[in-house]
N, C-alpha and C positions, 0 to 999 in steps of 0.2 A: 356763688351759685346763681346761674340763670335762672330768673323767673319766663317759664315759658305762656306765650297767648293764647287762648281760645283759639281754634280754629275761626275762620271765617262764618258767618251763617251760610244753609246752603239756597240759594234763592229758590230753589223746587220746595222746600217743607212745606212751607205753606200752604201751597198748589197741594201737592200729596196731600196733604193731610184736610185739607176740602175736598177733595173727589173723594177720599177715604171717607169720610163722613158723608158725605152723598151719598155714594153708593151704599153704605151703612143704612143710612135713613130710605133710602128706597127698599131695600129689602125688607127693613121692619113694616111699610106701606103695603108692601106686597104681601107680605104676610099677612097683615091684619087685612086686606081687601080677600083673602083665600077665604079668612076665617068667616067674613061677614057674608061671603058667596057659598060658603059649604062648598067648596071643592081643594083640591091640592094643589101643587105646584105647577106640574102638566095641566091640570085642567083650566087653570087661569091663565099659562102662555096660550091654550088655543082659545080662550075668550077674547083675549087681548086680541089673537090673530083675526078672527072673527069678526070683533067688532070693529076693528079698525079695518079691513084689508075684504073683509066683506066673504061670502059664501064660497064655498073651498070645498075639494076633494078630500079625504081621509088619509090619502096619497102625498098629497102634496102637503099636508098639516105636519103628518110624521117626517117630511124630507126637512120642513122650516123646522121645527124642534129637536133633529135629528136622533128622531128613535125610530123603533124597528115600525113595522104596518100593524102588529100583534099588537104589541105595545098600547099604539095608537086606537088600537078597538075598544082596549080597556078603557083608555080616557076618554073615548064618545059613549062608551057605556054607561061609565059616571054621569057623567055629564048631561046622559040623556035621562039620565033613571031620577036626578036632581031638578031638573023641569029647565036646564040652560039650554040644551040643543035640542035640532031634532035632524035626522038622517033622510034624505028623499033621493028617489032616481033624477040623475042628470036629466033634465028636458033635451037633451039634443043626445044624449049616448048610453040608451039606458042602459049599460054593462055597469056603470059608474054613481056611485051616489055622490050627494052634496048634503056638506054638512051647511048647517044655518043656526044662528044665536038667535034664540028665540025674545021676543021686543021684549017681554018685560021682564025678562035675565040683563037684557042689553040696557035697562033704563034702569034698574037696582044697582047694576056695575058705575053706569053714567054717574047715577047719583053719588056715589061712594067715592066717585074719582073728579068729580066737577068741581071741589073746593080746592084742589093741588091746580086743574086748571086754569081756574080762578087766579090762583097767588100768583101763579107762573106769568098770566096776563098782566096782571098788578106790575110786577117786578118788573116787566120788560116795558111796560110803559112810561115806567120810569127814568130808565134808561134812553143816552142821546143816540142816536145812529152807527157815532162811531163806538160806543162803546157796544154796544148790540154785535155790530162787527168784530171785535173783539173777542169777545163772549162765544158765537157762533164758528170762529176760528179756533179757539180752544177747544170745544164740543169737539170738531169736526177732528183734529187732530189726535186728540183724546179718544176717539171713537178709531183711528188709524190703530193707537195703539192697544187698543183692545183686539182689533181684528187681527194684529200680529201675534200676539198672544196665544188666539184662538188657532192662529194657521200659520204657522213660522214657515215661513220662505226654506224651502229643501233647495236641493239641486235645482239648478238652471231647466229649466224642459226644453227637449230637444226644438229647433227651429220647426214648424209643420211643414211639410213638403210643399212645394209650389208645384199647382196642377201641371199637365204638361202643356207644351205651346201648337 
């Protein structure tokens, strides 16, 4: 009787199984930065968005998070009634408000999130050029296939019309 071999290892596990864990460990981070902000899940993607991406319409918060405008009232509600934002008329269109993270919402999140910074600094300075590149290349690719994920490629769309001559 043949004794049969192991399959091969498969060189992806690894790989899998660190972005598995990353992503793991980010969600528990997030979580615990929700809990230490008093807000939910929605309210600390438009923190994020806020404080990184700077003062925004309520319009365009709920198209980046893709929920309804309704929706999105609730989470400026929160968020306003919790002392994180505050709502003002556009200075150039006042039909239109601007949401804004208010600074010391924005410097309790800073604080809570500048140690991951931190490390993240650490680790990459550690790191030679080419392996940064590396690193970066993976990201970015990994980041591909998340957005395919999100948006799987349908049908071809039709070529757009060329104007006429």
């Amino acid at each position: 009787m043949a004794v049969s071999s192991p399959p091969p290892p498969d060189p992806g596990d690894d790989l899998r199984s660190g972005a598995q864990a990353f992503g793991n460990r980010q969600q528990v981070f997030e979580h615990y930065l929700a809990g230490q902000l008093g807000v939910d899940h929605s309210g600390l993607m438009v923190m994020n968005l806020l404080l990184t991406q700077g003062p925004t319409t309520p319009t365009e918060l709920a198209g980046r998070l893709g929920i309804s405008t309704a929706a999105m009232s609730l989470v400026l509600n929160r968020l306003e009634a919790a002392g994180h934002t505050r709502r003002a008329r556009h200075p150039s269109d006042g039909r239109k408000l601007v949401v804004t993270a208010l600074p010391e919402s924005g410097a309790r999140a800073m604080s809570l999130v500048q140690p991951v910074i931190d490390g993240i600094d650490r680790i990459a300075a550690e790191m030679t050029p080419a392996e940064r590149r590396t690193v970066l290349e993976f990201f970015r690719q990994l980041i591909e296939v998340y957005d395919a994920a999100v948006h799987p490629a349908g049908p071809a769309a039709p070529p757009s019309a060329s104007p006429p001559a």
